[in-house]
Every structure is written in structure tokens, then in C-alpha cells.
C-alpha positions in Angstrom: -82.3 -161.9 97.6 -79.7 -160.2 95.5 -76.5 -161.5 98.2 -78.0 -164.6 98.2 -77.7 -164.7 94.2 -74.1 -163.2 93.9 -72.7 -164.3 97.2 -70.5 -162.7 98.8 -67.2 -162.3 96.8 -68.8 -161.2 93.9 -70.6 -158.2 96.2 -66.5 -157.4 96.8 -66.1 -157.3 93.6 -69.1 -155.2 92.4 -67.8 -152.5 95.1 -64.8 -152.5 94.1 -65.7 -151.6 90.4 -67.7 -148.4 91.7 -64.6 -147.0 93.5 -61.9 -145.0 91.6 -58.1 -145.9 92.2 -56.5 -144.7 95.2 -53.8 -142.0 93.8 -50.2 -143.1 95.3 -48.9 -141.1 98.2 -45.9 -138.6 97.8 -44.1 -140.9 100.5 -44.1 -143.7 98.1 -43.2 -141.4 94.5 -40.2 -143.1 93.3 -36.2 -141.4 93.9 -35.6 -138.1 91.3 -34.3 -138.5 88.0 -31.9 -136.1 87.4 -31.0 -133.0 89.6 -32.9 -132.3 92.5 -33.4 -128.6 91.7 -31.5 -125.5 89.9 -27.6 -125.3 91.7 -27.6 -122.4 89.1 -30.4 -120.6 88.1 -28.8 -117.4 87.0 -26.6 -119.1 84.4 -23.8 -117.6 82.1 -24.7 -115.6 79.2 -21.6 -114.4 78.6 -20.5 -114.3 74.6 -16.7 -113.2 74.1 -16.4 -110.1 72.0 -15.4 -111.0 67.7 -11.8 -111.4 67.6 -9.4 -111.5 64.4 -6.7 -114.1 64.1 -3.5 -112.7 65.9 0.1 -113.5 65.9 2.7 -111.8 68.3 6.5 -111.6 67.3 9.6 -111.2 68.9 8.6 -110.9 72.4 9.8 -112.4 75.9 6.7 -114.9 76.9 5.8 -116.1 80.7 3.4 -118.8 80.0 2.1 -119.1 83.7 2.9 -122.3 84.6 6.5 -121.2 85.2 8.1 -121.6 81.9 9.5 -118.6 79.0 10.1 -118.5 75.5 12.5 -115.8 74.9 12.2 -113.8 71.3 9.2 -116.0 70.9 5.8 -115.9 69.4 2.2 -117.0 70.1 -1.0 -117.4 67.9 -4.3 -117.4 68.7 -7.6 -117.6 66.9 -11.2 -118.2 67.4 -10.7 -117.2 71.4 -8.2 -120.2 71.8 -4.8 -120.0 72.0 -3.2 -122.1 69.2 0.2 -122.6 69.5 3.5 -120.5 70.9 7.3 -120.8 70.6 10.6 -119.6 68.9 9.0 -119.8 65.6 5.0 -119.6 64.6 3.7 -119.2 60.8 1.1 -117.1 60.2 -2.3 -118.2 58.9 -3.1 -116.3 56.1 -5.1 -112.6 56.7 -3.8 -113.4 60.7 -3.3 -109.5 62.2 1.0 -109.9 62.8 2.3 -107.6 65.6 5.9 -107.2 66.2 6.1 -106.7 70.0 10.1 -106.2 69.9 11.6 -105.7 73.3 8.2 -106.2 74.8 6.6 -109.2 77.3 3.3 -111.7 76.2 1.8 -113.1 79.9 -1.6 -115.0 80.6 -4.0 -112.2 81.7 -3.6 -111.6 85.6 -6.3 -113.4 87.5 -7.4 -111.8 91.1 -8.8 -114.5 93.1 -10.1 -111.5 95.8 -11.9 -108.7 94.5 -14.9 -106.5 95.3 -15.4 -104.7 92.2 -19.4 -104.4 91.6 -20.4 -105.0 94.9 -18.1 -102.0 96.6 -18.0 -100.1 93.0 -17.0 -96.7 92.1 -18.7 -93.9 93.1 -17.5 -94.9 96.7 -21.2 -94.0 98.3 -23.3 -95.8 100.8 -26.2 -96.4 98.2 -23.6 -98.8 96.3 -21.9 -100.8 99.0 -23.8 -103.7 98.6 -20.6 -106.2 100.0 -21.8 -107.4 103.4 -25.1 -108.8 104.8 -24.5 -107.5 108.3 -27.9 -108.8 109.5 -27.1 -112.5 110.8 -22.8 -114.1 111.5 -24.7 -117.1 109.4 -25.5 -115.5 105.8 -24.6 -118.3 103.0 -28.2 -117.8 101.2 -26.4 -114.7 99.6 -24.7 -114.7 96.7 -22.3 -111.6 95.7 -23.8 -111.8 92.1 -26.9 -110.3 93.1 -25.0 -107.2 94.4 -22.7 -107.2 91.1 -22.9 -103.4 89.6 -22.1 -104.5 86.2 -21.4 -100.7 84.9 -18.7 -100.2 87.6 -15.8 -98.3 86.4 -13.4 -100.5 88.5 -13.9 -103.0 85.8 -12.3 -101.3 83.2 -9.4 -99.7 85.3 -8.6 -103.4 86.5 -8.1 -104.3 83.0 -6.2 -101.0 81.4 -3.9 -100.4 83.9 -3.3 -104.0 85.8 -4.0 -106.6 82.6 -6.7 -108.4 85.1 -8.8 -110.6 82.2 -10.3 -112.2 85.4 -11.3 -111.9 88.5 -13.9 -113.3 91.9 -16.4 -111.0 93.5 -16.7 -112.0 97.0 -19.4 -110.7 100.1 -17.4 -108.9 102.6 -16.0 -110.6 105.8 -18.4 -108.9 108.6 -19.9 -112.5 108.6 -18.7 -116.3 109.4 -20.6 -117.2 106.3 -20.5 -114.2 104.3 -22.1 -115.8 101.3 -21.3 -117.3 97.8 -18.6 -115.9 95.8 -18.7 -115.2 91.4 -15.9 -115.4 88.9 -16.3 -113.0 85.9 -15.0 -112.6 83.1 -13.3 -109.3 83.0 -15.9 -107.5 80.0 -18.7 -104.9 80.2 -22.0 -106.5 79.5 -25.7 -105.0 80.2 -26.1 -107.6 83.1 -24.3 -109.6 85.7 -24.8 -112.9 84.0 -23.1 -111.4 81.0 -19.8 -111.4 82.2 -20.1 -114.4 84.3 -17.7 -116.5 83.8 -18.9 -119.5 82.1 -18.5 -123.1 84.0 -16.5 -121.5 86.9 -17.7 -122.9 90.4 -19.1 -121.2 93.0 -17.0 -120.2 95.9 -18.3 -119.9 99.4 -16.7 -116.9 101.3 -16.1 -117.7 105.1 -14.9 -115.6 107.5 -12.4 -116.1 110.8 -11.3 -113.7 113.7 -11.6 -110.2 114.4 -14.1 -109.3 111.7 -17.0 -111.5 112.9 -16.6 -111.0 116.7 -16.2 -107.5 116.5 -19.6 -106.6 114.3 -21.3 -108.7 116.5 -20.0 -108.7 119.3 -20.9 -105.1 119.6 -24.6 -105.5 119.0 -24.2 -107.9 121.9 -25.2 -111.3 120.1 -23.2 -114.0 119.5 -20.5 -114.7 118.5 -18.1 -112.0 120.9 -15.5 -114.2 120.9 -13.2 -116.5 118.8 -14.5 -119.6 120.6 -17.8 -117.9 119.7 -16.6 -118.1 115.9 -16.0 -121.8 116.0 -18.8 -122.9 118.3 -21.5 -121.5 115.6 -19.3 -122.5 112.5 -20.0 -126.3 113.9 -23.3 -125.7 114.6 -23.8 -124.7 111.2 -22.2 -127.5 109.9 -24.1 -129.8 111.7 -27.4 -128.2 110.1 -25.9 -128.6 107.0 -24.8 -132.0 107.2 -28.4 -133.2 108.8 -30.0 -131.3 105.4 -27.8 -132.9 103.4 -28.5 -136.7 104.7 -32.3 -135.6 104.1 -31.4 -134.9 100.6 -29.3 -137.7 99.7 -32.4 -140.3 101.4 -34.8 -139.0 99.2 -32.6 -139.0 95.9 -32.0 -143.1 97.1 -35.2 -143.8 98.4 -37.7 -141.2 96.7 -41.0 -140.0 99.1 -41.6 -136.7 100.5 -39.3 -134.7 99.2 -37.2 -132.4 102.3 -38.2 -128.4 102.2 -35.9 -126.3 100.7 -33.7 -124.6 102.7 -31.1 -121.8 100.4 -28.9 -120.9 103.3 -28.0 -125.2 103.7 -28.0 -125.8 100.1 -24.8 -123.7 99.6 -23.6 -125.5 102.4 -24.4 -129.1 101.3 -22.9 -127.6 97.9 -19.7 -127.3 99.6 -20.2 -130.6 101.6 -20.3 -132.3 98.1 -17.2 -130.9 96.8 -19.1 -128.7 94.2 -18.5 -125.2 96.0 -15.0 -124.1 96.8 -14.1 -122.6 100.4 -12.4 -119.3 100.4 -11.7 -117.9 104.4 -10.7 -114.6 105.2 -7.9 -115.7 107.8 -5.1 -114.2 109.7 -3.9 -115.6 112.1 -1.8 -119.3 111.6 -3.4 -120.9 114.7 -7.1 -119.8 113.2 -6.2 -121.3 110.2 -5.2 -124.9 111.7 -8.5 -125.0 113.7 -10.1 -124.3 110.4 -8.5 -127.0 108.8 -9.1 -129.0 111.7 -12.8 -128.3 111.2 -13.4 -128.9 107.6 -11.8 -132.2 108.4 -14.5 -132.8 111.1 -17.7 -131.8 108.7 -15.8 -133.7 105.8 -15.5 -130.4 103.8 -12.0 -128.4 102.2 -10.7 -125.2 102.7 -9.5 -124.0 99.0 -7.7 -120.9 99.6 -7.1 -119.1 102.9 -6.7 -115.2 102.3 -5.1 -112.1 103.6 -3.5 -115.1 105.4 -0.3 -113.2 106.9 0.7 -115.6 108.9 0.8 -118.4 106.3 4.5 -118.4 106.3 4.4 -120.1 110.0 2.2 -123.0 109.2 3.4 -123.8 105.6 3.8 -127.4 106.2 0.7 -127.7 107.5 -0.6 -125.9 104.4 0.6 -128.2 101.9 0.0 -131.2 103.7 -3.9 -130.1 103.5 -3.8 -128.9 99.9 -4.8 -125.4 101.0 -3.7 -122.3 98.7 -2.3 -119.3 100.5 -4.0 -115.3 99.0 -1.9 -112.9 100.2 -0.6 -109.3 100.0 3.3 -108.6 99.4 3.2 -105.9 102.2 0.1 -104.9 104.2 0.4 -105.6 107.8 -0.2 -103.9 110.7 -3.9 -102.4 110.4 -5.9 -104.1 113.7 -3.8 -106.5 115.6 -4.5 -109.8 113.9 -2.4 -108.7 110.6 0.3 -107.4 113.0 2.9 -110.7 112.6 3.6 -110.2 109.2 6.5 -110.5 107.1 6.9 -109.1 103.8 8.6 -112.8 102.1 5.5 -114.2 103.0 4.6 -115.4 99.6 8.2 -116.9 99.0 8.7 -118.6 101.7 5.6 -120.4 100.9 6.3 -120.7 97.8 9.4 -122.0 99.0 7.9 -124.7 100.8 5.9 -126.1 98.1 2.8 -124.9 99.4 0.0 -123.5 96.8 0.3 -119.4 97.5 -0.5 -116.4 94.7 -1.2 -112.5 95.0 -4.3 -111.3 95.4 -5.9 -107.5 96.2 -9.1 -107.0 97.8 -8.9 -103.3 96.6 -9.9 -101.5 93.8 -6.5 -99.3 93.3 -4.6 -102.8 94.0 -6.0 -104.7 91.6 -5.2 -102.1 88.7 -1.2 -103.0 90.1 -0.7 -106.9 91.1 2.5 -107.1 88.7 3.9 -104.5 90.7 2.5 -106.4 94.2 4.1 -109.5 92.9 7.7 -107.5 91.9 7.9 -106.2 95.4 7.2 -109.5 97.7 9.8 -111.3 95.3 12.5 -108.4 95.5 11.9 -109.5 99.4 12.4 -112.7 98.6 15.6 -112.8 96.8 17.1 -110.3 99.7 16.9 -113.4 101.9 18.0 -115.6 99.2 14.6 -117.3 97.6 15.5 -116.8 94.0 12.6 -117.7 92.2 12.9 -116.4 88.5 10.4 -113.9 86.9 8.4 -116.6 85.2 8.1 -118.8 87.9 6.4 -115.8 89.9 3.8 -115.2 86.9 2.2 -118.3 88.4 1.4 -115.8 91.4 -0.8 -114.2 89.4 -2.1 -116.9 86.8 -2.3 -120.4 87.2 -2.1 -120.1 91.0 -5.2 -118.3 90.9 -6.8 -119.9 88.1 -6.5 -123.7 90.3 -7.6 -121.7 93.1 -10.7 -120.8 90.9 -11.3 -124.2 89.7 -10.9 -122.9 86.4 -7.2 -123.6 85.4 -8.4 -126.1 82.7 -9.4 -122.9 80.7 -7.1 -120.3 81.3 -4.4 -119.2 83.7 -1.9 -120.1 81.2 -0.7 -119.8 77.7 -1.3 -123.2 76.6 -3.1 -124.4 73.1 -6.7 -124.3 73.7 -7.1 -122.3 76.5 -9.1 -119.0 76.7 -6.8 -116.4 74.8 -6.8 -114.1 77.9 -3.7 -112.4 76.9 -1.4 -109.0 77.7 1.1 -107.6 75.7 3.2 -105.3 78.3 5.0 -102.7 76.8 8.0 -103.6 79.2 9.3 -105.6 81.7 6.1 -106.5 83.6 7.8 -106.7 87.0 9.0 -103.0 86.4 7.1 -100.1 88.3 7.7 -98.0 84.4 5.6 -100.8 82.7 1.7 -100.6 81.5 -0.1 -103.1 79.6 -0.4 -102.1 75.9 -2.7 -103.9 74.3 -5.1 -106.7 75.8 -7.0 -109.8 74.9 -10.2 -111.4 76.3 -11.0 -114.7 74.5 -8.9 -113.6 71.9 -10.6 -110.1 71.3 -8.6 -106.8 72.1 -10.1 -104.7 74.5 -7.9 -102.5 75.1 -5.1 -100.9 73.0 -2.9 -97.9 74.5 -1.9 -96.7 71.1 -6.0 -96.2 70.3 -7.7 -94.1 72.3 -11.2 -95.4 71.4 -9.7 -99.2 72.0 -10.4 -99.2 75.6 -13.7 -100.4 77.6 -16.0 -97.6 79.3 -19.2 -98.5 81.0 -22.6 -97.0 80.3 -22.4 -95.1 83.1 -19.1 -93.2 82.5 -20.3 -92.7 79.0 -23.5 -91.2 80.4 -21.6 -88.4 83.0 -21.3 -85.3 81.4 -18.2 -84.6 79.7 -17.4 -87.9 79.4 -18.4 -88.8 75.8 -14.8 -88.4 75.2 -12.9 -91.3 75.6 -10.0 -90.2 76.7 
């Protein structure tokens, strides 16, 4: 009787009214606003050290991006450097130090270290450098190894002037893992000292390294053919997870599953992570090259690189920086063609090249590395001046970095990463005397206690000293 009364599209309607609404389905939620997910979760939390307004007299000045001021001065306050040449006032209260017959240089930047992750003590319970578990590791990051407390740190800066430097995973692996630039201070963690804004690099591997660590265990890849055949496949993942990504930020839906080792990768697909490749060889290097333009990625820096010098055309036609030694050679067969004007002839050429160390004794000398590859240099006639090889150890590096808008050079505004050198800094006799970081000093050879020591020096005994 009632269907009769209603009929039957009020009955539709009546049901309808005692169901609740269907919820949406994911495959339907609309594209992401904002970021997909954390690139960084373990951000900077670094906080220079107080400085004092500081004005340097009467010294020679490499500014890092190839030019000098002789019997000049520089200024810098609040962390920033504020202005340089023949003639700087004072503020009022400004610290004044007359550096007479000394040198003022950007700090040194290493773009290849392994302090923290291969720290001192040299012992197997702190080499932490190399996932040798998989060729394919880019889900580690070298910042999760990072020994803050390492005396390296402090030894880099007192004897070398290094205000900067990147930790980077070993090379056992074709993807060894992401890279970190720090800031050169002690801090309680890792993230204190990281240095803040800096991109991530991704370190990459070609050669002997890879083949021979796992070629031995009998997987793949035994071979150099093996290298590139599982760098492509990689790729390949990397660009499919990448597509999957980029659909759902258009489209919205379902979003993919995470995946940490491809989002480094699609980092670097996107231009937001910087390649650095531990290369020898100059053929290896043009297949590389050859192969980031086939995956639509870029090579940033190649390093160890001792045969840049053959391929240097091909270098600066691609943009690609050069890291290299001024004279090791010889050590397994793939560093055997080297020549010690390496770094000039590249330089030379116009192509992108700087110093680098990938030791910890090294790294407390790259002034010295630098004085030897351009004495080389000049005996073949490449006479580059002093100043134009600082940029072999500041703005070279700094670019390289992706951090040359904030230091590698002594320009107004930039990060007051600054040595005073109480010589010549291309002589063997010379030592840094005093250094700033952000425009604090850190270290000052005419006060003992002026000098950084890490908790755990300070907690060995007979060390309470500072000596």
C-alpha cells in the first residue's frame, strides 16, 4: 500500500536519506600542495660562534675569485664580510689587527674529505665510510656516519685554514651514497655543523673500486661493462619512480610507495642533488658523461680524475669540474697515466678544476698541494699568478659545492670564512695564524687556548691542557 502511495521515485529517495555518503577514494584525492615529503629531515642547526667587529691592515689579500689587493685591508662584522681594499675605516670599538708582511685568503674549501666517517682514532669500530653490502647504495647518506668529536676537524682548520669542507661515503660502491657539506666547527651533533642551505651531493663511483669489491665476492658487477650496465639499470628505476611521482603531483590519487634509495636518485634527476664521481680514467669519464646525458642527469665534479688533462675539451664543453691531486699517481693501475700539471693544464683550457684531499694529513696542507702542481705548471710555461690559483682552493670548490653564493670568496656579504697566514701561503714555512668562521676566531696561534678541541680530546687523560 505504502509504494502505491509514494511511488516509486520517492521510495529512491527515502533510501537514499538512510544511507551515509560514500567517502571519496584515495585514487580520486586531489594533486599535493606543497612538497611531496621531507628532501631534508635532518636540517641545519648550525649557529656561528659570537664574533667581534674585525678590521685587518696592511696585508697582501687573495680574494678567491682571482684578484689581490696588495697592502690592503678587509672588514667584517656580524659573520659577513663588509667591505675590503687599499683603504677601510674602522667602525668604532672594531678589534684592528695589523697583519704587516702577512696574507688575508677566503678559508680553503675541500670539496673531498672523509673526516667523521674515517675519523681519528684510525680503528675498525670508527670506519663507518663505505656500505659494502650492495654496488647500488644511494639510501645512505654520509651524515649519519659523521663522528662529530673527530680530531681531524680541528687539525684541518689549525694547520690547513679549511673553514669548509664535504663528507663523502667511500668509493667501494657505484652509488656510494649522499654526500654533506659542513661547516668547519665543533658542535654536540652532526646537524650542528651542517652547513646551512648547502645541497646534497650524491657520490658515484667508476672503475677499479667497484669491480674489484665485488667482483671478488663473485656478484656483479666484475667488470667495467658490468659498472655501466647496472649504472643504467639504475637509472632506469630511477627515472620510472620519478614519472610515478611527477603523475601524482599533476594528477593527485594513490600516492607511489616510498622508495629512499630512488628518491636520492630522482633528487639528482631534478637537478636538486649534485653528482660527484670518483673517476680515473679519461675514457670512463666520457662514457659517464655520455650517460648522464642519456638519463638527463649532470656530472658536477669528477675526482681523483688523473687523467682530466686528456679530455679537457670535453670537460668544459659538459660543464664538468675537475678534483684532483697535484702529485699522487701510480698506486693501482688506473691512476698510473698521470702527470703532475694536471691541474694547469686544465686550468689552462678553461675547464672548471681545483684541489682537493681525500686524506686527513692532506687536508691539514692544500696550500702546499696547490704550490706544488703550479710550480709544475710554470716549469712548462702555464704562468698562472698566486691569486688566480687561490680559486683552486675557494671559489672553485665553493661552485663545485653549490654554495659559492655564500662563501668561497672575499666579497661583501659573504660568510666571513677568513685566514690570516702568517706568510706567504704558497710557502712550505707558512701556517695559518689566526682564523675566522662566520666572522668568529677560532683559532689564534699566538693563544694557546684560541684553538678548537673536541670533547673527546678534552676527555683523554692528559689532555686537559690545551697545548
Amino acid at each position: 500500500m505504502l509504494r502505491k502511495l509514494l511511488g516509486g521515485a520517492a521510495l529512491l529517495a527515502l533510501a537514499a536519506c538512510g544511507q551515509a555518503e560514500k567517502p571519496k577514494s584515495a585514487s580520486s584525492a586531489p594533486p599535493p600542495k606543497g612538497p611531496l615529503f621531507a628532501m631534508d629531515p635532518y636540517p641545519s642547526t648550525y649557529h656561528s660562534y659570537p664574533g667581534v667587529p674585525t678590521l685587518v691592515t696592511n696585508v697582501t689579500i687573495y680574494d678567491g675569485e682571482g684578484g689581490r689587493i696588495d697592502n690592503g685591508s678587509i672588514l667584517f662584522a656580524d659573520g659577513k664580510v663588509v667591505s675590503l681594499g687599499a683603504s677601510v675605516e674602522a667602525p668604532a670599538g672594531a678589534m684592528v689587527i695589523d697583519g704587516r708582511g702577512k696574507w688575508v685568503t677566503p678559508g680553503v674549501i675541500d670539496v673531498h674529505s672523509h673526516l667523521g666517517d674515517y675519523p681519528s682514532p684510525q680503528v675498525q669500530a670508527l670506519s663507518d665510510g663505505n656500505e659494502m653490502t650492495s654496488p647500488v647504495t644511494p639510501q645512505v647518506w654520509a651524515e649519519h656516519s659523521v663522528w662529530p668529536q673527530d680530531p681531524g676537524f680541528s687539525r684541518a682548520l689549525v694547520n690547513g685554514g679549511v673553514t669548509t669542507l664535504q663528507i663523502l661515503p667511500g668509493s667501494a660502491n657505484l652509488f656510494g651514497g649522499r654526500s654533506v657539506t659542513l661547516k668547519n666547527v665543533y658542535a654536540r651533533t652532526m646537524q650542528g655543523m651542517k652547513f646551512p642551505g648547502a645541497p646534497y651531493g650524491l657520490k658515484m663511483a667508476c672503475g677499479e673500486n667497484p669491480k674489484r669489491v665485488y667482483g671478488s665476492k663473485n656478484q656483479p658487477p666484475g667488470t667495467r661493462m658490468g659498472n655501466v650496465a647496472t649504472d643504467r639499470a639504475t637509472w632506469l628505476k630511477a627515472k620510472d619512480y620519478m614519472a610515478k611521482w611527477d603523475k601524482y603531483a599533476e594528477k593527485g590519487g594513490e600516492p607511489p610507495a616510498r622508495d629512499i634509495q630512488m628518491d636520492t636518485l630522482m633528487g639528482v634527476l631534478k637537478g636538486e642533488i649534485l653528482v660527484h664521481n670518483h673517476c680515473y680514467r679519461a675514457d670512463e669519464m666520457a662514457i659517464v658523461m655520455d650517460m648522464a646525458k642519456e638519463f638527463g642527469y649532470k656530472v658536477t665534479a669528477f675526482h681523483h680524475a688523473v687523467e682530466s688533462y686528456k679530455i679537457a675539451d670535453l670537460l668544459k664543453a659538459n660543464g664538468v669540474c675537475s678534483a684532483v691531486w697535484a702529485d699522487w699517481w701510480g698506486f693501482k693501475m688506473e691512476s698510473y697515466d698521470a702527470v703532475n700539471e694536471n691541474l694547469p693544464l686544465l686550468h689552462k683550457a678553461g675547464a672548471c678544476a681545483m684541489i682537493h684531499s681525500d686524506d686527513a694529513n692532506g687536508i691539514q696542507r692544500l696550500n702546499q698541494e696547490v704550490a706544488k702542481t703550479l710550480a709544475d705548471g710554470r716549469r712548462i710555461g702555464i704562468n698562472v699568478s698566486d691569486e688566480e690559483a687561490w680559486t683552486w682552493l675557494a671559489i672553485g670548490p665553493a661552485k663545485a659545492l653549490g654554495i659559492a653564493d655564500k662563501t668561497g670568496s672575499l666579497k661583501p656579504g659573504k660568510m666571513a670564512d677568513i685566514v690570516l697566514w702568517n706568510g706567504n701561503p704558497l710557502s712550505v714555512y707558512t701556517r695559518p695564524e689566526k682564523v675566522w668562521v662566520d666572522g668568529a676566531l677560532l683559532y689564534d696561534a699566538n693563544d694557546p687556548k684560541r684553538r678548537p678541541v673536541s670533547d673527546f680530546e678534552l676527555g683523554q687523560p692528559g689532555e686537559g691542557d690545551v697545548k
